[in-house]
The first five atom37 places (N, CA, C, CB, O) and aatype in JSON, in Angstrom:
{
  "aatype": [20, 20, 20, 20, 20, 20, 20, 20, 20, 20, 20, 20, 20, 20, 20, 20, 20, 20, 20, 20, 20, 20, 20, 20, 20, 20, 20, 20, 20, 20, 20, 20, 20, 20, 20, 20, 20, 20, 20, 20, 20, 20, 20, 20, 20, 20, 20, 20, 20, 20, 20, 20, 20, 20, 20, 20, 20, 20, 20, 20, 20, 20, 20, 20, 20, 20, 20, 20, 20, 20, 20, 20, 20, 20, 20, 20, 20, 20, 20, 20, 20, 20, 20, 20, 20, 20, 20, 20, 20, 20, 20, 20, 20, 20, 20, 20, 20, 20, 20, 20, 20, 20, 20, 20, 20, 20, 20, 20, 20, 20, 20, 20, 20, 20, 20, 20, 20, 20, 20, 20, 20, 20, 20, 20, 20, 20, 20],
  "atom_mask": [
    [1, 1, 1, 1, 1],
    [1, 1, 1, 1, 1],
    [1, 1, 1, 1, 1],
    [1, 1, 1, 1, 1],
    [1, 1, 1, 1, 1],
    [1, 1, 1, 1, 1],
    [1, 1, 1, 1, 1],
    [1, 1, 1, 1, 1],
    [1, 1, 1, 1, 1],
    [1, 1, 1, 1, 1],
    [1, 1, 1, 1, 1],
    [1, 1, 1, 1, 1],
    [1, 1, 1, 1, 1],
    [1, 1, 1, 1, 1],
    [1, 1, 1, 1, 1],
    [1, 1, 1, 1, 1],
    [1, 1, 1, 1, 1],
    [1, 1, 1, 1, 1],
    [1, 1, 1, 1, 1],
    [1, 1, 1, 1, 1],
    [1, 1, 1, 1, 1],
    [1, 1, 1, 1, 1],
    [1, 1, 1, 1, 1],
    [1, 1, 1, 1, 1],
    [1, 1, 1, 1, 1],
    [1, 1, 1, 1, 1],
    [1, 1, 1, 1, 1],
    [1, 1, 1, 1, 1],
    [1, 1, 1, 1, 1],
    [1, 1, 1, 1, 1],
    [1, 1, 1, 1, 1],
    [1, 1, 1, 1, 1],
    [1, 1, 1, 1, 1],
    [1, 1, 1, 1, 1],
    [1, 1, 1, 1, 1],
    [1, 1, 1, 1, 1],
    [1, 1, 1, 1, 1],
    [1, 1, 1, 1, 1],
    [1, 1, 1, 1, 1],
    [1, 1, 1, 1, 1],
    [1, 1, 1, 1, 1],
    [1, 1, 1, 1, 1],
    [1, 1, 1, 1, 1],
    [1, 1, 1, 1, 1],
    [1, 1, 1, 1, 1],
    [1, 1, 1, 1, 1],
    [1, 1, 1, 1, 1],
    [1, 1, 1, 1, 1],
    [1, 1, 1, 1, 1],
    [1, 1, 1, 1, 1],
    [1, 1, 1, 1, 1],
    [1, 1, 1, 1, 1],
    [1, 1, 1, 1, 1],
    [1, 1, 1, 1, 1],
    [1, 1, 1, 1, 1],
    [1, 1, 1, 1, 1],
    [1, 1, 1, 1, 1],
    [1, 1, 1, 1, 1],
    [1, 1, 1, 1, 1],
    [1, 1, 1, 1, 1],
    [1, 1, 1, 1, 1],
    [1, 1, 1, 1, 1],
    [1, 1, 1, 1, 1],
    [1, 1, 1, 1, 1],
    [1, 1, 1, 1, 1],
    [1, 1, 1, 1, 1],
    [1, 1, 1, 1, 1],
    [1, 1, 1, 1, 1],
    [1, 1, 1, 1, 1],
    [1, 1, 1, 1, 1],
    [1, 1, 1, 1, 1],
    [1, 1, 1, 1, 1],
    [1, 1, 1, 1, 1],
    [1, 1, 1, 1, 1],
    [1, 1, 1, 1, 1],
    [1, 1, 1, 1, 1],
    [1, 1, 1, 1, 1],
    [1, 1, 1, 1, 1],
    [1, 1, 1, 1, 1],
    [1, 1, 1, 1, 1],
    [1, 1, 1, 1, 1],
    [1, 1, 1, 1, 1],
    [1, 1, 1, 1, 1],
    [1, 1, 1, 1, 1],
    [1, 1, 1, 1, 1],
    [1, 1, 1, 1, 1],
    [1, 1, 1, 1, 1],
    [1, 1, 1, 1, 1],
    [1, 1, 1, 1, 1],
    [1, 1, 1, 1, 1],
    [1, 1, 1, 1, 1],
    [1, 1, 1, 1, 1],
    [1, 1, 1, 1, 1],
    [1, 1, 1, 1, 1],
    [1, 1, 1, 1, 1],
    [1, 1, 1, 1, 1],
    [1, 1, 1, 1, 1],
    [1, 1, 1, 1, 1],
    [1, 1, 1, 1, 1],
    [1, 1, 1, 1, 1],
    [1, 1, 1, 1, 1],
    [1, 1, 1, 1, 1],
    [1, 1, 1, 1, 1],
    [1, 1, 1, 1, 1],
    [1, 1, 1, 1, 1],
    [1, 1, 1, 1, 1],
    [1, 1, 1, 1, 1],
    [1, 1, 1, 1, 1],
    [1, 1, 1, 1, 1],
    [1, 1, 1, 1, 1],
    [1, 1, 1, 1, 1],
    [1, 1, 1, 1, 1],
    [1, 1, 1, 1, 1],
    [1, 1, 1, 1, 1],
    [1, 1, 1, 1, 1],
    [1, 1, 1, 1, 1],
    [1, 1, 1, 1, 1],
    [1, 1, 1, 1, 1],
    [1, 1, 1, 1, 1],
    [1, 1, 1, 1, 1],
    [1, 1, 1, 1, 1],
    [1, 1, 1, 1, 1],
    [1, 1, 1, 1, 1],
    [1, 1, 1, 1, 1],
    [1, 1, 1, 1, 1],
    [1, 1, 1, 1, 1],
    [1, 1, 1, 1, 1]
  ],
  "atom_positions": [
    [[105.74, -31.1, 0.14], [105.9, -32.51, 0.38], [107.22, -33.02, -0.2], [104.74, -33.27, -0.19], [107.54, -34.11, 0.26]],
    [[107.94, -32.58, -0.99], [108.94, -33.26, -1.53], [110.27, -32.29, -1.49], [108.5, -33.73, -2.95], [111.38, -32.44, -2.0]],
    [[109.65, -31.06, -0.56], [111.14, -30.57, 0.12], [111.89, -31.72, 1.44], [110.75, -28.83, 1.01], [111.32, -32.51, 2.18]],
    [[112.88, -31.49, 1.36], [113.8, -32.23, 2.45], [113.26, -31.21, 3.48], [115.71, -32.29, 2.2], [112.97, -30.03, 3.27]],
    [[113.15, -32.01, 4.79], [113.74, -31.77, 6.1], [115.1, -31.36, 6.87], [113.53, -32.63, 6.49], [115.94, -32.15, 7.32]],
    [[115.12, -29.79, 6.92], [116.11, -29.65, 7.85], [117.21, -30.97, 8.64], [115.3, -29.0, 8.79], [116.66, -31.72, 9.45]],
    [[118.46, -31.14, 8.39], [118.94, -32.0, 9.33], [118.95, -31.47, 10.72], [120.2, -32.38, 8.97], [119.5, -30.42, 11.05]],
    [[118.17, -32.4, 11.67], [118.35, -32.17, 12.79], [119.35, -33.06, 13.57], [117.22, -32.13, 13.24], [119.65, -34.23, 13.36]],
    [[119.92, -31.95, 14.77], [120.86, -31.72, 15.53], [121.24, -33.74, 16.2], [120.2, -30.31, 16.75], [122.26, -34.33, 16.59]],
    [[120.14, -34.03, 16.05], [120.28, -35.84, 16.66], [121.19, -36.14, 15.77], [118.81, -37.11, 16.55], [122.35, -36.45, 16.06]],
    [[120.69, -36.05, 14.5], [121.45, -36.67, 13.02], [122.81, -36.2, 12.99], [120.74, -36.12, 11.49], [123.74, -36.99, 13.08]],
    [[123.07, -34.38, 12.8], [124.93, -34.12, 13.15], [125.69, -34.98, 14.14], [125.24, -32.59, 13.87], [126.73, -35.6, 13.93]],
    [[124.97, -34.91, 15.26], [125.67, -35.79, 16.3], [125.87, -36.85, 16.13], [125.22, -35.9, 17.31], [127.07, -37.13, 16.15]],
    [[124.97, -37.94, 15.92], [125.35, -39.14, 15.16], [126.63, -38.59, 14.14], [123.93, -39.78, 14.28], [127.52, -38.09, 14.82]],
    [[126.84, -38.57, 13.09], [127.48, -37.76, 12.24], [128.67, -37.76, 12.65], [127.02, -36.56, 12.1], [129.51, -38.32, 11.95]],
    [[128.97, -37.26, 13.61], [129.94, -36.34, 14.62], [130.75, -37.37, 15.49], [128.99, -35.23, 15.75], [131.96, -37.29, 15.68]],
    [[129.98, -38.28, 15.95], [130.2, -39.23, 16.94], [130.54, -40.3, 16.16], [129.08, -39.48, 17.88], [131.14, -41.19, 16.76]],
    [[130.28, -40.52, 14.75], [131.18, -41.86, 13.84], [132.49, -41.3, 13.56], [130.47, -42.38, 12.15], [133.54, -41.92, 13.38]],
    [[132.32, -40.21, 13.54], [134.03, -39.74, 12.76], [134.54, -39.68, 14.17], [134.32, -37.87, 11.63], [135.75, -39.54, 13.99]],
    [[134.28, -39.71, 15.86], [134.59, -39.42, 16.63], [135.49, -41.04, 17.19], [133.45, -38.69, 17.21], [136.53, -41.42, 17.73]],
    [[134.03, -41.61, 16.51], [134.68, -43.63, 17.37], [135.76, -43.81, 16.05], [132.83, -45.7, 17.37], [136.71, -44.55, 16.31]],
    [[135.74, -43.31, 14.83], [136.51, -43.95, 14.16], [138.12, -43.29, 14.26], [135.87, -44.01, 12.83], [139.08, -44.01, 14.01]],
    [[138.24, -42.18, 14.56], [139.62, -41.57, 14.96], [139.69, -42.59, 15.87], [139.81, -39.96, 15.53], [140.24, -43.68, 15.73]],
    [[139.05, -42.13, 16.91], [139.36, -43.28, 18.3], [139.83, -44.83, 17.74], [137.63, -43.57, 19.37], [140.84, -45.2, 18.34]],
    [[139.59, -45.33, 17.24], [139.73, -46.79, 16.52], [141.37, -46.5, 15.99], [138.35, -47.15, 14.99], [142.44, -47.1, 16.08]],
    [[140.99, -45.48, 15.5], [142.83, -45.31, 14.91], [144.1, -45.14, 15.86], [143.04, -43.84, 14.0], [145.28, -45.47, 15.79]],
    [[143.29, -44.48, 16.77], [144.64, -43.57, 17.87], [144.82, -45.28, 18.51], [143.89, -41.74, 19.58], [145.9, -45.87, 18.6]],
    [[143.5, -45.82, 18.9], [143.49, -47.04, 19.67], [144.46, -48.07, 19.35], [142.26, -47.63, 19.59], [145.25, -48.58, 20.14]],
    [[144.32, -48.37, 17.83], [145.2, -49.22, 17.02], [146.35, -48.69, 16.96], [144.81, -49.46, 15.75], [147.29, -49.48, 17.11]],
    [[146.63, -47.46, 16.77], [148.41, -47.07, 16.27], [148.84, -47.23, 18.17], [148.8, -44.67, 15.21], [150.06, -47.38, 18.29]],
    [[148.2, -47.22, 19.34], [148.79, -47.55, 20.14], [149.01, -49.02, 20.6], [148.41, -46.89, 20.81], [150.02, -49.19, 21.29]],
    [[148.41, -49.87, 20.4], [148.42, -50.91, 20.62], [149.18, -51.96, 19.73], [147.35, -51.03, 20.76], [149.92, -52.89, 20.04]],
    [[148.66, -51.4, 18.35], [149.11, -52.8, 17.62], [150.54, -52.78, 16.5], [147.68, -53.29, 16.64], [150.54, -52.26, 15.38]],
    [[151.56, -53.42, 17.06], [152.65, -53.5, 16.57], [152.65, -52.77, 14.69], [152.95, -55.14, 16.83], [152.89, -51.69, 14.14]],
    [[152.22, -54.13, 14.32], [152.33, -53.76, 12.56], [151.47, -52.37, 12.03], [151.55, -55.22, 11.57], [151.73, -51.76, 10.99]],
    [[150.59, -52.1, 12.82], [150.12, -50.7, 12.49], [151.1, -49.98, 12.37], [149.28, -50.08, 13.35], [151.53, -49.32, 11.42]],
    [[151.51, -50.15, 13.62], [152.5, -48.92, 13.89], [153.74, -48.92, 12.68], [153.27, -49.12, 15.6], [153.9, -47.87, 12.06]],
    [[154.43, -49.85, 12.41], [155.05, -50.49, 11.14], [154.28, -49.93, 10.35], [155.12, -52.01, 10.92], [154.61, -48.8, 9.99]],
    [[153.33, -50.37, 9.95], [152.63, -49.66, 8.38], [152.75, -48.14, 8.63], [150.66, -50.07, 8.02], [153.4, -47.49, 7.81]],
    [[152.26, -47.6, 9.56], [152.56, -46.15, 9.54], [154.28, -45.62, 9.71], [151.65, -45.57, 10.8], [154.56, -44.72, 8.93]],
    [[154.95, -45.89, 10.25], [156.3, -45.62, 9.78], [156.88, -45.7, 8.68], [156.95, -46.12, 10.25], [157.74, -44.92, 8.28]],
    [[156.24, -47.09, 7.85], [156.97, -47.34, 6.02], [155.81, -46.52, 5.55], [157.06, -49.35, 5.06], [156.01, -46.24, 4.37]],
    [[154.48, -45.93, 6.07], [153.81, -44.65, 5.13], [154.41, -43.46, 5.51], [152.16, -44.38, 5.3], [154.04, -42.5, 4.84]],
    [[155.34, -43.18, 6.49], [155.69, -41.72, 6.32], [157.08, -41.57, 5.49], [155.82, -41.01, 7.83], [157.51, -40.61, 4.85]],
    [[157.6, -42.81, 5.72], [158.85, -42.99, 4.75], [158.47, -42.87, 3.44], [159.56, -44.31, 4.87], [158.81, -42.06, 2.59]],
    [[158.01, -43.44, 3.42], [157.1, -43.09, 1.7], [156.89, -42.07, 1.19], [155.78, -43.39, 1.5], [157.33, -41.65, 0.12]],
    [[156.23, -41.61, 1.9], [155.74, -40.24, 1.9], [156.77, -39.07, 1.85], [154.93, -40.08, 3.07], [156.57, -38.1, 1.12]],
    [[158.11, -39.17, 2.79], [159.36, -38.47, 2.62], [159.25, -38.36, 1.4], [160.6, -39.04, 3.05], [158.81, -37.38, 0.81]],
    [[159.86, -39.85, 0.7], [160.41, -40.9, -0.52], [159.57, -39.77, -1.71], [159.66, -43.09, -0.43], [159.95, -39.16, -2.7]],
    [[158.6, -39.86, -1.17], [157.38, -39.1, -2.78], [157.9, -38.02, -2.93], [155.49, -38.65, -2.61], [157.94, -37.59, -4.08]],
    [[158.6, -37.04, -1.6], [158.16, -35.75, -1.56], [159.66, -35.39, -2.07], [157.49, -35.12, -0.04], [159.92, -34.22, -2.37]],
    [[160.73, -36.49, -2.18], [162.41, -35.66, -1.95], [162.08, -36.14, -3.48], [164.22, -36.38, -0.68], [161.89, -35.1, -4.1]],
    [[161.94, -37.14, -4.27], [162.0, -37.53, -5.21], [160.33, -37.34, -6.76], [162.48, -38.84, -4.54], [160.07, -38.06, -7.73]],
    [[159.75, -36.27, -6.31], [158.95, -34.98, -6.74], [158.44, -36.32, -7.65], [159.8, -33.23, -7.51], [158.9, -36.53, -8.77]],
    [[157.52, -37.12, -7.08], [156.81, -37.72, -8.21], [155.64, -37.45, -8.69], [156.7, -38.77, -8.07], [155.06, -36.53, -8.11]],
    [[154.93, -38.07, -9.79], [153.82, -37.14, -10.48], [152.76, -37.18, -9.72], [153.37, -37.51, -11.89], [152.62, -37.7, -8.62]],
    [[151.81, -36.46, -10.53], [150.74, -36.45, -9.69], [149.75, -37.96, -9.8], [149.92, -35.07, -10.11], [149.04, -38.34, -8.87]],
    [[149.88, -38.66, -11.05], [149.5, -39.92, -10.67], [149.89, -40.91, -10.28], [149.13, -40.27, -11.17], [149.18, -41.91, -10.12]],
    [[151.25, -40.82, -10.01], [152.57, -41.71, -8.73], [151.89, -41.28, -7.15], [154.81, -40.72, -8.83], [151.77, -42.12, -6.26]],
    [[151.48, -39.8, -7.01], [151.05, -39.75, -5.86], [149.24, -40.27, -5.85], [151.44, -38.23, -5.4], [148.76, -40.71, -4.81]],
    [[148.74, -40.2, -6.59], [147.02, -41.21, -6.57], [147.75, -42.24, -6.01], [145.97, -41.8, -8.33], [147.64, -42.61, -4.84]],
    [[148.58, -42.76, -6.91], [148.79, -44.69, -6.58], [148.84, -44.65, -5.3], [150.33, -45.66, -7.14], [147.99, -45.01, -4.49]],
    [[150.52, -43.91, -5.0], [151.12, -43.92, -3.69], [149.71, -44.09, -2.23], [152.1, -42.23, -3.66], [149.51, -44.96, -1.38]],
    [[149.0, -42.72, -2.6], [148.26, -42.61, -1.08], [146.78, -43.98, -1.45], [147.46, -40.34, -0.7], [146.33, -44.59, -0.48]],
    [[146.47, -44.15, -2.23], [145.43, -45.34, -2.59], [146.18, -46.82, -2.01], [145.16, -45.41, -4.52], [145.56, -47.83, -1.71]],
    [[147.21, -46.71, -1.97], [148.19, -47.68, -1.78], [148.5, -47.75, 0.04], [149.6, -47.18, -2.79], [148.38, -48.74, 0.76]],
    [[148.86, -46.54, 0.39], [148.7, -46.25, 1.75], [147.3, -46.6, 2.48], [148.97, -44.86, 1.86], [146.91, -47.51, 3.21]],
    [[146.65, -45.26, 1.83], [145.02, -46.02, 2.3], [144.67, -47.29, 2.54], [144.05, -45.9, 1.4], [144.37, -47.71, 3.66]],
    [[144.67, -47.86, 1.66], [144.28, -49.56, 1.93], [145.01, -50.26, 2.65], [144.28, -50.42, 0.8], [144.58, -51.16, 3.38]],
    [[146.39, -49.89, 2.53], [147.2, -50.95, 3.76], [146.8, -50.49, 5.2], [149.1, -50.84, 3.71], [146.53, -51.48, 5.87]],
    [[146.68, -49.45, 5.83], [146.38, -49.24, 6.59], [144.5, -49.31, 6.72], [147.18, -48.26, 6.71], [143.87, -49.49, 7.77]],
    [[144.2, -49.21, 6.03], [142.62, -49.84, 6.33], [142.38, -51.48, 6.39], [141.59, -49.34, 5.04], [141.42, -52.01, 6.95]],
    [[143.15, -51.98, 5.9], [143.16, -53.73, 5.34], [143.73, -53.84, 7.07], [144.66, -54.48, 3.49], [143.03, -54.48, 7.85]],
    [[144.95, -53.2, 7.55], [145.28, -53.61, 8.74], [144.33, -53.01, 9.71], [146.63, -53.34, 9.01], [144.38, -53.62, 10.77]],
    [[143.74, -52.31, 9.71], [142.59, -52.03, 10.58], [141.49, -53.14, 10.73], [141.94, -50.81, 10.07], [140.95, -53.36, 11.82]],
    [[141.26, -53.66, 9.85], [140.1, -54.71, 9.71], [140.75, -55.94, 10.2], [139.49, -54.91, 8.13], [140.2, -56.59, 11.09]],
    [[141.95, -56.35, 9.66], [142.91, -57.23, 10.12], [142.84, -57.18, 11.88], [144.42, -56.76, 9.43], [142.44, -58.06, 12.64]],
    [[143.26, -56.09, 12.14], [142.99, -56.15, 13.77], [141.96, -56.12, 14.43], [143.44, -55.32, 14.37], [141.98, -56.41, 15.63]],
    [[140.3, -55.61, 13.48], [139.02, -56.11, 13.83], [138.44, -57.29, 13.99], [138.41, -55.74, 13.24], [137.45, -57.57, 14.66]],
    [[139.44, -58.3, 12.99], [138.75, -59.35, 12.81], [139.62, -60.23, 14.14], [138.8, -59.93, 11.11], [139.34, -61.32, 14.63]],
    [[140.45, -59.54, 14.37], [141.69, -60.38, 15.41], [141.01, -60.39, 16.8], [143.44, -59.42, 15.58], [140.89, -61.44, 17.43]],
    [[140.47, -58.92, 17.36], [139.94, -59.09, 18.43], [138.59, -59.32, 18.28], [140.22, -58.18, 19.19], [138.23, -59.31, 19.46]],
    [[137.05, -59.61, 17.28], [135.84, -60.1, 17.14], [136.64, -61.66, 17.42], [134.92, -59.65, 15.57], [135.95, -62.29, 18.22]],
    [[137.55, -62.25, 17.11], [137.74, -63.63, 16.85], [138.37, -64.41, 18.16], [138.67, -63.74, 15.58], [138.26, -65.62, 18.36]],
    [[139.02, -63.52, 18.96], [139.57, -63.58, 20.12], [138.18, -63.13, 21.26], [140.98, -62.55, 20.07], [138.38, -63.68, 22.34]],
    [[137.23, -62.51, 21.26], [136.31, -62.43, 22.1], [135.28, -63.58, 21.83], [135.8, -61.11, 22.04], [134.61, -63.92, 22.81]],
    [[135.03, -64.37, 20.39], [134.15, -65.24, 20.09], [134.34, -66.53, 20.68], [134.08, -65.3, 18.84], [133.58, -67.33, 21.22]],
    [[135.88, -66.52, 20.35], [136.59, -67.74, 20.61], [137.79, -67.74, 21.51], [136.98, -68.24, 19.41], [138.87, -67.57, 20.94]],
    [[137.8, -67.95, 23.23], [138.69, -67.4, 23.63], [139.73, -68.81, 23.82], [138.24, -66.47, 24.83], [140.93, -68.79, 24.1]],
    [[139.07, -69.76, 23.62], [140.33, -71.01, 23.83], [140.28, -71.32, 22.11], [139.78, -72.81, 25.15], [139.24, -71.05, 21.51]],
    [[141.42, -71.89, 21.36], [141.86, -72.27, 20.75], [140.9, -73.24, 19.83], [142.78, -72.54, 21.35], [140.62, -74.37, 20.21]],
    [[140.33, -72.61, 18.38], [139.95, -73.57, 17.98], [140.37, -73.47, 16.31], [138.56, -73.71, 18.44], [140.67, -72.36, 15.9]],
    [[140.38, -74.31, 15.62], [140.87, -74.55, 14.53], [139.98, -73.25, 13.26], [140.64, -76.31, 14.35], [140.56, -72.84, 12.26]],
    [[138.86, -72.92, 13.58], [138.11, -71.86, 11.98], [138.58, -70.7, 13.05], [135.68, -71.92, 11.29], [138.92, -69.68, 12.44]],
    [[138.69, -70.58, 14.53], [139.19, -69.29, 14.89], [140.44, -68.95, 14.01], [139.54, -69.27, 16.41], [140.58, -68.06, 13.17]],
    [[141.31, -69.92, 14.45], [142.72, -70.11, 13.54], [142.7, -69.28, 11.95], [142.91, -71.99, 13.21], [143.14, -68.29, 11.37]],
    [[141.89, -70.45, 11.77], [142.05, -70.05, 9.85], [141.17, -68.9, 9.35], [141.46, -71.48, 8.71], [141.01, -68.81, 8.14]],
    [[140.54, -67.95, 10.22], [139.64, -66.65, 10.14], [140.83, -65.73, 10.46], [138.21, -66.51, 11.3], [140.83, -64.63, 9.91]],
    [[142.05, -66.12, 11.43], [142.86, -65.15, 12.0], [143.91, -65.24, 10.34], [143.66, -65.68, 13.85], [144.3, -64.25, 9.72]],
    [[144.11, -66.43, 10.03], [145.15, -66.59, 9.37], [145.17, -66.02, 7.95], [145.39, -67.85, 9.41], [146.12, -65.56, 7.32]],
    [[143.7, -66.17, 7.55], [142.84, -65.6, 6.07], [143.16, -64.09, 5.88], [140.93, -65.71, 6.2], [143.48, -63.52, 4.84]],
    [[142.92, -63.23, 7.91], [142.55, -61.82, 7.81], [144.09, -61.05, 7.21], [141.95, -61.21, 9.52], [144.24, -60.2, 6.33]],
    [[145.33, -61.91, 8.29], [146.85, -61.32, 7.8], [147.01, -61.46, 6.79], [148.02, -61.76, 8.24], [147.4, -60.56, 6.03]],
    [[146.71, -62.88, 6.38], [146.99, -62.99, 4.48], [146.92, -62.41, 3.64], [146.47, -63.58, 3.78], [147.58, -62.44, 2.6]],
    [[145.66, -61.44, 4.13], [144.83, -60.36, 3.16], [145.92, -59.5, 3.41], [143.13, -59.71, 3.57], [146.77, -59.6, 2.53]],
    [[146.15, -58.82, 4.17], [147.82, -58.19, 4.27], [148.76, -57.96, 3.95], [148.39, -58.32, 4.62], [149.39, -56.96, 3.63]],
    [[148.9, -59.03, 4.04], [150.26, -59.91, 3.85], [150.57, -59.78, 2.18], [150.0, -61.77, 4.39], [151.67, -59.59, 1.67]],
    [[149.13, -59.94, 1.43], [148.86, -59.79, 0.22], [148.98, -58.59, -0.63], [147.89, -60.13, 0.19], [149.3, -58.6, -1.81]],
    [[148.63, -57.43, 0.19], [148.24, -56.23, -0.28], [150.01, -55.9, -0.46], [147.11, -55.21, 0.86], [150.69, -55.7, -1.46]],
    [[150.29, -55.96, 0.8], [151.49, -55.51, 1.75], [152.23, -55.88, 0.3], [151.94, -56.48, 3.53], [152.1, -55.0, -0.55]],
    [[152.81, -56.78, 0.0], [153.3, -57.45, -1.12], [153.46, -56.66, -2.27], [152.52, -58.48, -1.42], [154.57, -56.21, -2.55]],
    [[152.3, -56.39, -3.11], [151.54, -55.95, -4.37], [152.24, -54.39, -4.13], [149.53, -56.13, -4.35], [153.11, -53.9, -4.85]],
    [[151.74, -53.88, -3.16], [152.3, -52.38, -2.5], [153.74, -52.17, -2.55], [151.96, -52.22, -0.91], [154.02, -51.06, -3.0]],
    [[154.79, -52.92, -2.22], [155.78, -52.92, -2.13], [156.27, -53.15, -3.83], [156.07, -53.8, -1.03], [157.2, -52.47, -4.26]],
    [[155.63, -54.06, -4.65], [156.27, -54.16, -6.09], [155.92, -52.59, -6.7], [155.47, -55.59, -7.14], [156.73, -51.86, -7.28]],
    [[154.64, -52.31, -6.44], [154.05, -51.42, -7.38], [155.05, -49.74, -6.9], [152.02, -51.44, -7.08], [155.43, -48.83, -7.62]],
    [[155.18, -49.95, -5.4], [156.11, -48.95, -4.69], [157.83, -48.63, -5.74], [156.45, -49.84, -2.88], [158.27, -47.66, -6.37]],
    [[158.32, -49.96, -5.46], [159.38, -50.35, -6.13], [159.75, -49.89, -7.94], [159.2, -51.8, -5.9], [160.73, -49.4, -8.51]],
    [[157.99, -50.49, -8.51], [158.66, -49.96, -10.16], [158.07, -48.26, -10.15], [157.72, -51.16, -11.95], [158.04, -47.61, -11.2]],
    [[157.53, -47.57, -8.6], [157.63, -46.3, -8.97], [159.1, -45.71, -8.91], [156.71, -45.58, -8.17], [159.82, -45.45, -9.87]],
    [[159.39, -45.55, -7.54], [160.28, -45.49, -7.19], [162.37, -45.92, -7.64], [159.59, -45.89, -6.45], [163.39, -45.24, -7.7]],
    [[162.13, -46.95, -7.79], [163.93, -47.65, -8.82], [163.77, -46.37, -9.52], [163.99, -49.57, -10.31], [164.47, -45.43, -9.15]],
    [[162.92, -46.22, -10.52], [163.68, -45.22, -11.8], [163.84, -44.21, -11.47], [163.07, -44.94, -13.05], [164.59, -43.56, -12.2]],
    [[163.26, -43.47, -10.23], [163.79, -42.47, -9.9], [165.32, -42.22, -8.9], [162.72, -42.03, -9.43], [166.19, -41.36, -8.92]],
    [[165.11, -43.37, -8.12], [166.83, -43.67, -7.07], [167.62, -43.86, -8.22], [167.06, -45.37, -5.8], [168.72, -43.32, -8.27]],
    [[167.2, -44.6, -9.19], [168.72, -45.2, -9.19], [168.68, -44.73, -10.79], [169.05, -47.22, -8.73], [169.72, -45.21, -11.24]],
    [[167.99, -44.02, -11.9], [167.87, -43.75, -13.03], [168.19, -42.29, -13.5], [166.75, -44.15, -13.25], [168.07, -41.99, -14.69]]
  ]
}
């Protein structure tokens, strides 16, 4: 009674088929949506940036935790863009300020990312 059950084959598939819609969500977004595509170009630059300029191993935690989230924050950013655009297709003022809240969050990270990028990075360019 208090052995587990075999996972069955329904359950992998489920399983299988979230990691399947969520690539899809990605390929979907890096084709469509401008600033994705932006965030992923300043993450591979980065990523050069880490690799010519051999930073530590907890410069690289920050770095990809830093990546991660901007590109997940803009994923949601563009979830909340088209849930808000199918809810609300003519113009209304909390559509507005739901769209305006989601970039902010962005806009925010985006920010923080770029200082924290910056005091990794200066001492190694230019020190």
């Amino acid at each position: 009674m208090g052995l587990k059950e075999p996972r069955n084959n329904n359950e992998w598939t489920r399983l299988m088929n979230s990691f399947k819609y969520a690539f899809e969500g990605i390929r979907q977004t890096l084709l469509s949506e401008r600033n994705f595509q932006i965030h992923t170009v300043a993450a591979c630059v980065v990523i050069i940036f880490a690799a010519v300029y051999q930073i530590s191993f907890h410069e690289w935690l920050i770095v990809l935790i830093l990546i991660g989230g901007m590109l997940a924050l803009e994923l949601m950013n563009t979830a909340v863009e088209h849930i808000v655009d199918m809810v609300s297709p003519k113009h209304h003022p909390l559509a507005k300020a739901a769209k305006d809240a989601s970039a902010a969050a962005v806009c925010v990270f985006a920010i923080i990312s770029c200082m924290i990028g910056l005091l990794i990075f200066i001492p190694k360019i230019f020190l």
